[in-house]
SELUMLUM-130516 format. One record per residue (C-alpha): x, y, z. Coordinates in Angstrom, 1 decimal, decimal comma. Example, Ala and Ser with C-alpha at 12.3 -4.5 7.8 and 13.67 -1.06 7.14 Angstrom:
<atoms>
<atom xx="12,3" yy="-4,5" zz="7,8"/>
<atom xx="13,7" yy="-1,1" zz="7,1"/>
</atoms>
This chain:
<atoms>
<atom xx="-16,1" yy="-0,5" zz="53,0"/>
<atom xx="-18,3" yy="-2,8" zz="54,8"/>
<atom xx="-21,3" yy="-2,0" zz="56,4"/>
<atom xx="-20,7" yy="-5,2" zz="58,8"/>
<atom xx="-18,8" yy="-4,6" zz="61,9"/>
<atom xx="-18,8" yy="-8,6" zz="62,4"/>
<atom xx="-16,3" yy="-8,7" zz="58,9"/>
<atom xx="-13,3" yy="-7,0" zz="60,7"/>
<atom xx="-10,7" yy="-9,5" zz="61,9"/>
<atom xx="-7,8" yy="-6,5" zz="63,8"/>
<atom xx="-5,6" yy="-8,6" zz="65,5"/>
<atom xx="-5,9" yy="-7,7" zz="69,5"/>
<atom xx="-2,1" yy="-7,0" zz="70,0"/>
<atom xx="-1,3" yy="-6,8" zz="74,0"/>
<atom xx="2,1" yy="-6,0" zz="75,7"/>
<atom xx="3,3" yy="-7,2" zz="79,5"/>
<atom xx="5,5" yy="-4,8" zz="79,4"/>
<atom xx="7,0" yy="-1,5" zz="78,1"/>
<atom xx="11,1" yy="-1,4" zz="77,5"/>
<atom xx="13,0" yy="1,4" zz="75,6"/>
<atom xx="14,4" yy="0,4" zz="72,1"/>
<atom xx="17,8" yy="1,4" zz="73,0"/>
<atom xx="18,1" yy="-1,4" zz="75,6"/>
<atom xx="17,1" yy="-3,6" zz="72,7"/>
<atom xx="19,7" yy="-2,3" zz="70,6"/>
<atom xx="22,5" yy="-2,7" zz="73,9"/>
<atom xx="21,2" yy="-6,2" zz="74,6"/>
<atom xx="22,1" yy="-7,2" zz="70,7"/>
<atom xx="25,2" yy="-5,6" zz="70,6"/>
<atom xx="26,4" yy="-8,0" zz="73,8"/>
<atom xx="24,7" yy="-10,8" zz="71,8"/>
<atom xx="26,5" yy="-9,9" zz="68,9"/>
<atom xx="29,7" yy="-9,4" zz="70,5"/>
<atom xx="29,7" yy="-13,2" zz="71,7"/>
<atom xx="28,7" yy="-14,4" zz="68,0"/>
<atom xx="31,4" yy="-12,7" zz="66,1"/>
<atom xx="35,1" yy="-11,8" zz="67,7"/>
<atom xx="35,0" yy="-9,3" zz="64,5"/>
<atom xx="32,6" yy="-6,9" zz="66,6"/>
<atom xx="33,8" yy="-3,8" zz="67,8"/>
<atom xx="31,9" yy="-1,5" zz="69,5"/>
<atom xx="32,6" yy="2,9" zz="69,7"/>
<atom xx="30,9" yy="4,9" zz="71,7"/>
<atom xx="31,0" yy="9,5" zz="71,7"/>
<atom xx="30,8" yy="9,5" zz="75,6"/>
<atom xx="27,6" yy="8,2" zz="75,8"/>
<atom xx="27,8" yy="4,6" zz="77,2"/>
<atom xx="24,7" yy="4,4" zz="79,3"/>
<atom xx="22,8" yy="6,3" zz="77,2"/>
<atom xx="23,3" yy="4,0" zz="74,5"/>
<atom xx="23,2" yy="0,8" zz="76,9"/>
<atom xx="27,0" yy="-0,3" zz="75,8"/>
<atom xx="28,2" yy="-0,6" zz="79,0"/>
<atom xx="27,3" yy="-4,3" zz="79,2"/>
<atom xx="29,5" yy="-5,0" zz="75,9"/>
<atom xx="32,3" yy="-2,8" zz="77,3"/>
<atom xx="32,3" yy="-5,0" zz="80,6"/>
<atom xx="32,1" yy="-8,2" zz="78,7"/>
<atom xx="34,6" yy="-7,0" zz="75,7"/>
<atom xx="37,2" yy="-4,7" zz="77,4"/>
<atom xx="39,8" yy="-5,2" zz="74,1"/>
<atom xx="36,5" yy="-4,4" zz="71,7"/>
<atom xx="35,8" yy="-1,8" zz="72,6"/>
<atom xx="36,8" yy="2,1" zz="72,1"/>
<atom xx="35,6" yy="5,4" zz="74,3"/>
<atom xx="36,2" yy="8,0" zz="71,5"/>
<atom xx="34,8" yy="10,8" zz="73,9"/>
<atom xx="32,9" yy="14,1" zz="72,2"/>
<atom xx="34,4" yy="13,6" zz="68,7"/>
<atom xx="31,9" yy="11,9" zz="66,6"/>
<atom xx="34,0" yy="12,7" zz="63,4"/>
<atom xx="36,9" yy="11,0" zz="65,0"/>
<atom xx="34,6" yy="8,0" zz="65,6"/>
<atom xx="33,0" yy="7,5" zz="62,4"/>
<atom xx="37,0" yy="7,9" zz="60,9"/>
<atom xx="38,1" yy="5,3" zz="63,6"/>
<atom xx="35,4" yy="3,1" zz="62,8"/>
<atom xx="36,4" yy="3,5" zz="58,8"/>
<atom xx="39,8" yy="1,8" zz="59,4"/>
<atom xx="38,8" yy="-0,9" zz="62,0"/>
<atom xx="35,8" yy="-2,0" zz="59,0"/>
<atom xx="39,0" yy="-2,1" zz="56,1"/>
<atom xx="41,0" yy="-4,2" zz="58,7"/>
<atom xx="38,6" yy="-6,5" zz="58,9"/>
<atom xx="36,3" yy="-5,7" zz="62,1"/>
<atom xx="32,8" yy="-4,9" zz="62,1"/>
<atom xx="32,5" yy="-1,5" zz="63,8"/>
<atom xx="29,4" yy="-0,6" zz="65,7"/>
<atom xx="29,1" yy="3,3" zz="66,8"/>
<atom xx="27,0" yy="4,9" zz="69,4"/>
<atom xx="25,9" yy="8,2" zz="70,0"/>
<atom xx="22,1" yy="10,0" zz="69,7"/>
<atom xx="21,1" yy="10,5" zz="66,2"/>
<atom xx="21,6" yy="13,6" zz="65,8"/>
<atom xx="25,7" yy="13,3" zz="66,0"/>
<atom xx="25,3" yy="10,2" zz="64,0"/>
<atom xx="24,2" yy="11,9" zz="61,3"/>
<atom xx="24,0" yy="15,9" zz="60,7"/>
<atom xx="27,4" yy="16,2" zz="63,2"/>
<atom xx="29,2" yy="14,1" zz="61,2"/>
<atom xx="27,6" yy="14,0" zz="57,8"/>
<atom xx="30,4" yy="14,9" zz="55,8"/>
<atom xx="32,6" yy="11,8" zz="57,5"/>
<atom xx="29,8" yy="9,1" zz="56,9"/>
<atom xx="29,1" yy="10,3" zz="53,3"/>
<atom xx="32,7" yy="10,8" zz="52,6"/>
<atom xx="34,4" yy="7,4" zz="54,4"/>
<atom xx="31,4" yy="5,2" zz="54,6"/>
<atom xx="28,7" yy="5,5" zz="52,6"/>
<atom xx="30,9" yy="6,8" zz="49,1"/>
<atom xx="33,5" yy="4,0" zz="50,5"/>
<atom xx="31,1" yy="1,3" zz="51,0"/>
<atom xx="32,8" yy="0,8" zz="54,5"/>
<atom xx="30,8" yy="-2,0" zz="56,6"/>
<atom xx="30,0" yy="0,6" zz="59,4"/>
<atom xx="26,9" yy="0,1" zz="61,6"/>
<atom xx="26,0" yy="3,5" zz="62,6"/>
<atom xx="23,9" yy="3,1" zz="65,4"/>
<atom xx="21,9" yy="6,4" zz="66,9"/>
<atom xx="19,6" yy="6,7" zz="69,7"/>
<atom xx="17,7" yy="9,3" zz="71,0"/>
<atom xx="15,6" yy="9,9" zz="68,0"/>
<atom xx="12,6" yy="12,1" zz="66,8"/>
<atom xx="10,7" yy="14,0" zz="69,5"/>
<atom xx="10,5" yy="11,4" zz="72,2"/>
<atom xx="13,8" yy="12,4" zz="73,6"/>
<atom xx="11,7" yy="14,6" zz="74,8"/>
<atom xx="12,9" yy="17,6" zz="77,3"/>
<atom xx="16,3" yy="18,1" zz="76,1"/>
<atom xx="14,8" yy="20,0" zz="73,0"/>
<atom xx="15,6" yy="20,8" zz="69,3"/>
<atom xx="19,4" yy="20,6" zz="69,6"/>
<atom xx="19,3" yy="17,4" zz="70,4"/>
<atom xx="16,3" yy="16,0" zz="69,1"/>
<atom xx="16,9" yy="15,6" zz="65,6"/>
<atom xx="13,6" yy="14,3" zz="62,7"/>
<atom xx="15,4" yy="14,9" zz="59,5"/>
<atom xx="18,0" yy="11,6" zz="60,1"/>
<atom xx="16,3" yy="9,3" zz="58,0"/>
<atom xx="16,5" yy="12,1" zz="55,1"/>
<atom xx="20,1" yy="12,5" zz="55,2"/>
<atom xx="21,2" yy="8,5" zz="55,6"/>
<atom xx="18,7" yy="7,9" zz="53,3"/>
<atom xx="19,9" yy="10,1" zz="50,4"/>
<atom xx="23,6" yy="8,3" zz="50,8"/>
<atom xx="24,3" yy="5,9" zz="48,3"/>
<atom xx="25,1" yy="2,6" zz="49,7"/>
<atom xx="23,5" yy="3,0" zz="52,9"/>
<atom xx="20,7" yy="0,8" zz="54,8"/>
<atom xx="18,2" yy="2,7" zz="56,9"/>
<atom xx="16,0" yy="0,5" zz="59,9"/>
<atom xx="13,7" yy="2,1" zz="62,0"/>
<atom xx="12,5" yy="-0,7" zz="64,5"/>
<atom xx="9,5" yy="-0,8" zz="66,5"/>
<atom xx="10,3" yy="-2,5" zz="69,7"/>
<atom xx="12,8" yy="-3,8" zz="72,6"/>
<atom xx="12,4" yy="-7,1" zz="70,7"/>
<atom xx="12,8" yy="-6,0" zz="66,7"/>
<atom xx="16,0" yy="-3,6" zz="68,0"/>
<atom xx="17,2" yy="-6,3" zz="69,1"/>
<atom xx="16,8" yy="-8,6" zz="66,2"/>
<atom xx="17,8" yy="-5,9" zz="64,0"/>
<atom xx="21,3" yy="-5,5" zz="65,5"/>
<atom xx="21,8" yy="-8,7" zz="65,1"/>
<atom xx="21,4" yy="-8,6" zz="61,8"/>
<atom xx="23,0" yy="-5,9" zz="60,4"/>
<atom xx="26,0" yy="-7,6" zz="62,0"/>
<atom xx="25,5" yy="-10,5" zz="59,3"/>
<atom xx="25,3" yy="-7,5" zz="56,5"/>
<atom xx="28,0" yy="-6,6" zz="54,8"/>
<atom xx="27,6" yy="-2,4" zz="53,8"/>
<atom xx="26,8" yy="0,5" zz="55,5"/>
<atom xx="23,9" yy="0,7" zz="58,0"/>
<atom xx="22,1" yy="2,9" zz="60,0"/>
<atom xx="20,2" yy="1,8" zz="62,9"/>
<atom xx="17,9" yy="4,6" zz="64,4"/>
<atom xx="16,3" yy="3,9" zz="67,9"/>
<atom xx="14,6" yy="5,7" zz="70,9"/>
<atom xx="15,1" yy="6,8" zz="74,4"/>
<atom xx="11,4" yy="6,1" zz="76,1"/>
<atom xx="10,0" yy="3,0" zz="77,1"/>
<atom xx="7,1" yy="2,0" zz="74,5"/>
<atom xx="5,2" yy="-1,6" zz="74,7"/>
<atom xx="7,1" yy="-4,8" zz="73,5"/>
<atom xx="4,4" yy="-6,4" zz="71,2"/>
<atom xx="6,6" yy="-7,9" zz="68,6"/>
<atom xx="8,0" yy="-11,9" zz="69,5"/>
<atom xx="11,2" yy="-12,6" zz="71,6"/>
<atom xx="14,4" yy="-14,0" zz="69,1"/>
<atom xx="12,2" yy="-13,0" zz="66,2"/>
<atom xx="13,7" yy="-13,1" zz="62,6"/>
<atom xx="14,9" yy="-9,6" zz="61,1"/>
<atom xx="15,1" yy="-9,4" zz="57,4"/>
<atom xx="16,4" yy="-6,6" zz="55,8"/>
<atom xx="14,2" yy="-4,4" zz="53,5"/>
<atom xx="11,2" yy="-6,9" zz="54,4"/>
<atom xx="8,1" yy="-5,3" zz="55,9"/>
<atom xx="6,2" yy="-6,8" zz="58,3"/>
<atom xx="2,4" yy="-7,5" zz="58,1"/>
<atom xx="0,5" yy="-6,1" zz="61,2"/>
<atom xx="-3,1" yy="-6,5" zz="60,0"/>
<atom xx="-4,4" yy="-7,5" zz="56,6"/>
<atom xx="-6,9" yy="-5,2" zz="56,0"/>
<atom xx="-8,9" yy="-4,2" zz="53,0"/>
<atom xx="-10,2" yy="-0,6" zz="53,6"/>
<atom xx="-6,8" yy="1,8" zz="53,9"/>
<atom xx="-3,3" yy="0,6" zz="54,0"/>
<atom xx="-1,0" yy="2,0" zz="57,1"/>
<atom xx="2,3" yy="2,2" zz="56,3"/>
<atom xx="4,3" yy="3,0" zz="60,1"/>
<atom xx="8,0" yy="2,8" zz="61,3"/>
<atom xx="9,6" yy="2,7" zz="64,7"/>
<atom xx="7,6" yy="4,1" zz="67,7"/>
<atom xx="4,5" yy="4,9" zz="65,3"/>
<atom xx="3,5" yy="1,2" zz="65,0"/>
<atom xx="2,3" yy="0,5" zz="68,6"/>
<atom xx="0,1" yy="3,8" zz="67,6"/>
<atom xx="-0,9" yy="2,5" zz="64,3"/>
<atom xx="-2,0" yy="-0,7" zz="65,9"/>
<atom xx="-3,9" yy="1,5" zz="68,2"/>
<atom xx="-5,6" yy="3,3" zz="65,8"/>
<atom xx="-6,7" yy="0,2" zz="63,5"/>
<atom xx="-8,8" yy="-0,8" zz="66,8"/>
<atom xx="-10,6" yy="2,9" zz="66,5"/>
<atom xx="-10,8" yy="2,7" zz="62,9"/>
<atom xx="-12,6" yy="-0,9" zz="63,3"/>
<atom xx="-14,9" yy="0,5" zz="65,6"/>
<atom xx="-16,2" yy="2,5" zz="63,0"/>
<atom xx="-16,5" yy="0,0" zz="60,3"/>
<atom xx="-13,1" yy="0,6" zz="58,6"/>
<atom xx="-10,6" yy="-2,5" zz="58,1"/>
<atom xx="-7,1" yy="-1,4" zz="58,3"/>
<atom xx="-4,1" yy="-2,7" zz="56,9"/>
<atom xx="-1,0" yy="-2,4" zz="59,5"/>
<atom xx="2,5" yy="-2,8" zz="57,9"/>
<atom xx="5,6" yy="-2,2" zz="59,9"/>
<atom xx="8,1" yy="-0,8" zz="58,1"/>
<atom xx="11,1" yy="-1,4" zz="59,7"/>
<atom xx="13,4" yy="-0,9" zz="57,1"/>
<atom xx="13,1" yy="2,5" zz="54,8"/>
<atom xx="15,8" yy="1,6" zz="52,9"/>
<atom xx="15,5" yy="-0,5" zz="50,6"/>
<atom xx="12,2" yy="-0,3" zz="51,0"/>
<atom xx="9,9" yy="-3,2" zz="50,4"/>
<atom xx="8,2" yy="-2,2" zz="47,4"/>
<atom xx="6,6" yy="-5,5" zz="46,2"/>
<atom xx="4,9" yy="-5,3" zz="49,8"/>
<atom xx="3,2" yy="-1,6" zz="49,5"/>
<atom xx="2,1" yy="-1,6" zz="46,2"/>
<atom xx="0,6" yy="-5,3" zz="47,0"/>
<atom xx="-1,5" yy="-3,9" zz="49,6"/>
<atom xx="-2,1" yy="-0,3" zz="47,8"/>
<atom xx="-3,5" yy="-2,2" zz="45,3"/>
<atom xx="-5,9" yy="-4,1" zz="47,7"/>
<atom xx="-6,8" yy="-1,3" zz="49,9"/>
<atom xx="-6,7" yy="2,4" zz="47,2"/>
<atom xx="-5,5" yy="4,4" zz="50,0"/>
<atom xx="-2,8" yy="4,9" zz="52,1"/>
<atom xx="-1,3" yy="6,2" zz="55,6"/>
<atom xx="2,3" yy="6,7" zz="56,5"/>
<atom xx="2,8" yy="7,5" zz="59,9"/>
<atom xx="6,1" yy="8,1" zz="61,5"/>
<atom xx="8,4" yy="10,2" zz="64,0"/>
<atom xx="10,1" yy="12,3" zz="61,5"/>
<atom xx="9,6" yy="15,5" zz="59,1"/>
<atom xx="7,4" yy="15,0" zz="56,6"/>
<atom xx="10,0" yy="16,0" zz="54,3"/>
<atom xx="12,6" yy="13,0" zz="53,3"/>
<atom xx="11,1" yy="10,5" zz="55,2"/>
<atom xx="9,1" yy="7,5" zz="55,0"/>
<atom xx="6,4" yy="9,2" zz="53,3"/>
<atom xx="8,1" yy="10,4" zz="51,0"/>
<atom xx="9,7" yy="7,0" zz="49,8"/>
<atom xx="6,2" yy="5,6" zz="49,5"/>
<atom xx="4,8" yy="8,3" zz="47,8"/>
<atom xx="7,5" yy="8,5" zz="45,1"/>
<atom xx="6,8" yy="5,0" zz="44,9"/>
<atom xx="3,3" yy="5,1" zz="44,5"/>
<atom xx="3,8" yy="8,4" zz="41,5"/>
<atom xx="5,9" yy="5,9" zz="39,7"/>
<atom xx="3,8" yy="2,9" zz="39,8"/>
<atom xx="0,0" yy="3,3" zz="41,0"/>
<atom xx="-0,9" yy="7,1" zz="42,0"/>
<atom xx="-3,1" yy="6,7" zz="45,1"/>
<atom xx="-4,8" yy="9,1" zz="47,8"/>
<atom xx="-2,2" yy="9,4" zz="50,6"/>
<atom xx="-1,9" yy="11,4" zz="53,8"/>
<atom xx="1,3" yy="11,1" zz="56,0"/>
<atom xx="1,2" yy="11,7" zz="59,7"/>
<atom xx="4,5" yy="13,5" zz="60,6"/>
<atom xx="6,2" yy="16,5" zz="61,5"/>
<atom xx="5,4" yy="19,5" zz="59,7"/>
<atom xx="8,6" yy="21,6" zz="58,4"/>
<atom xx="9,3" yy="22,6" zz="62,2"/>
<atom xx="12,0" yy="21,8" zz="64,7"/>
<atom xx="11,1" yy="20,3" zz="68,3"/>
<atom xx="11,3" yy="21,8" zz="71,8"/>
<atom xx="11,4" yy="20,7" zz="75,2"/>
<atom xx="8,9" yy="18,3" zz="76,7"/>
<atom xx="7,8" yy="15,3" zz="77,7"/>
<atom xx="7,7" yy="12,7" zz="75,4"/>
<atom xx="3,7" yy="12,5" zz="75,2"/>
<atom xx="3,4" yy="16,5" zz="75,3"/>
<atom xx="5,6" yy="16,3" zz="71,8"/>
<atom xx="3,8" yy="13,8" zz="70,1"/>
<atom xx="0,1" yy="15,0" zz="71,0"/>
<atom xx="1,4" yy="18,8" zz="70,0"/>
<atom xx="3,4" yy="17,5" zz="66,7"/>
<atom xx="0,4" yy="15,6" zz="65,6"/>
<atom xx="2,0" yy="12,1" zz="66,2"/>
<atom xx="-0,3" yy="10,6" zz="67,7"/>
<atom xx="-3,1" yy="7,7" zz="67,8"/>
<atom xx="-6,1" yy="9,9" zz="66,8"/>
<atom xx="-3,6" yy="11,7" zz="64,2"/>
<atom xx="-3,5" yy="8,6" zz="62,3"/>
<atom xx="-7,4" yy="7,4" zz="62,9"/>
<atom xx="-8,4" yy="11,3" zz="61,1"/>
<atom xx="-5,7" yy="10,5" zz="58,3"/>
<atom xx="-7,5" yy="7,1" zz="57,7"/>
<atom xx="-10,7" yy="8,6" zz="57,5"/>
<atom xx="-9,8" yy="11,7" zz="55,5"/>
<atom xx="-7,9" yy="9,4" zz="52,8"/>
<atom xx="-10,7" yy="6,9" zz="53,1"/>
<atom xx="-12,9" yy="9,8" zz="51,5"/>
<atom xx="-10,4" yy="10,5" zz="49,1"/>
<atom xx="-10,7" yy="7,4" zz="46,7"/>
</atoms>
């Protein structure tokens, strides 16, 4: 580390605005819809939760209320991909995934089906309708699925750009988003690539390694962590699988220490990618801001995250603690 404040260069990132990620999503489904006459959209019963209605006005033919039967769905969505179509399905993430595991593993992922499951509502920040709904072991299961593409995007802006492009990709995908409104930071009609991170912040003192709502809060902390004479790295990654190994290991090299933050269990998720990667390649210190082996409860979004350890200062003591560590 430095002992010159003046060295640090953190980007000052600001937002106008704060939009909910699953608007992003609904606003490149409609965009995607107008692109390709090959989308189809399905939806479990949960239209304005998942912001379809706009592509349901606009695409009456394309598109399918299944009702409460997410294994119907995903089998519905199977056939319309082999006849050509390129099915999107909406419900929260915790019916796209541990509902109908069997289905996706069975039909889509073991298949190779080009199904975009598409699941809001995810992680803690659903907030108040508790544990059976809330779901932070999705990632683990679509993860572990041969085949399958897992994004976890950060903003309004990147869901949308995301949906947009897993409509160009041909496999399975799933697409995880949220219910609350967080700041819009990244650009409007940004480019999405697949299994590229981002670069936040170069950095040279620890590298942060954060996914989906955790970014804006990794960004956040960076500022802290400057404040103190630390220089953080900030990578966004947006997509877990594949991950973007030549990326990480790039900046672990740089940097000899490492965060992961993210809305998840600690188990199966994004830490756990990057630190298998890292025991294969270049062991280094790592602490992982996530959920600890428990299930949610009801709250409000912010109650969750401070009482889950998710939040800004969460990542600011696992920067320092690793920091110590090299």
């Amino acid at each position: 580390m430095t002992n010159r404040i003046d060295y640090y260069t953190m980007k000052k990132y600001t937002y106008t605005e704060k939009k909910d990620t699953r608007s992003g999503f609904g606003a490149g489904l409609l965009e995607a819809g107008k692109k390709n006459p090959n989308v189809v959209a399905l939806c479990a019963d949960l239209i304005g939760s998942l912001k379809m209605g706009d592509f349901k006005e606009e695409f009456p033919d394309r598109f399918f209320q299944v009702g409460i039967a997410e294994a119907n769905m995903i089998g519905i969505a199977t056939g319309l991909a082999i006849g050509g179509k390129i099915p999107f399905t909406g419900t929260f993430a915790n019916f796209s995934t541990a509902r109908v595991l069997d289905q996706v593993r069975q039909s889509v992922a073991y298949s190779n089906k080009n199904v975009k499951i598409c699941a809001s509502h995810a992680g803690l920040t659903l907030g108040e309708d508790g544990a059976t709904h809330q779901t932070m072991e999705d990632i683990s299961m679509m993860k572990n699925l041969p085949n399958m593409v897992v994004i976890n995007p950060c903003d309004y802006n990147q869901t949308k750009a995301a949906t947009l492009a897993i409509m160009d990709y041909v496999g399975p995908v799933y697409l995880r988003f949220g219910r609350p409104k967080v700041p819009v930071f990244t650009p409007e009609n940004q480019e999405f690539v697949i299994g590229k991170a981002l670069m936040i912040n170069e950095g040279a003192d620890v590298s942060i390694f954060a996914t989906g709502h955790m970014v804006w809060k990794a960004i956040e902390a960076g500022e802290l962590l400057a404040e103190q004479g630390i220089d953080a790295e900030i990578i966004d990654i947006h997509t877990i699988k594949p991950l973007d190994n030549e990326a990480i290991l790039k900046s672990v090299a740089k940097t000899k220490s490492v965060v992961t933050a993210e809305e998840h269990l600690r188990n199966g998720g994004l830490g756990d990618s990057i630190a298998q990667l890292l025991a294969l390649n270049n062991p280094t210190p790592i602490e992982m801001v996530a959920v600890d082996d428990k299930f949610g409860e009801s709250g409000t979004p912010d109650e969750l995250m401070t009482k889950y350890g998710l939040d800004t200062i969460d990542i600011v003591n696992a920067a320092l603690k690793v920091v110590k560590r090299k």
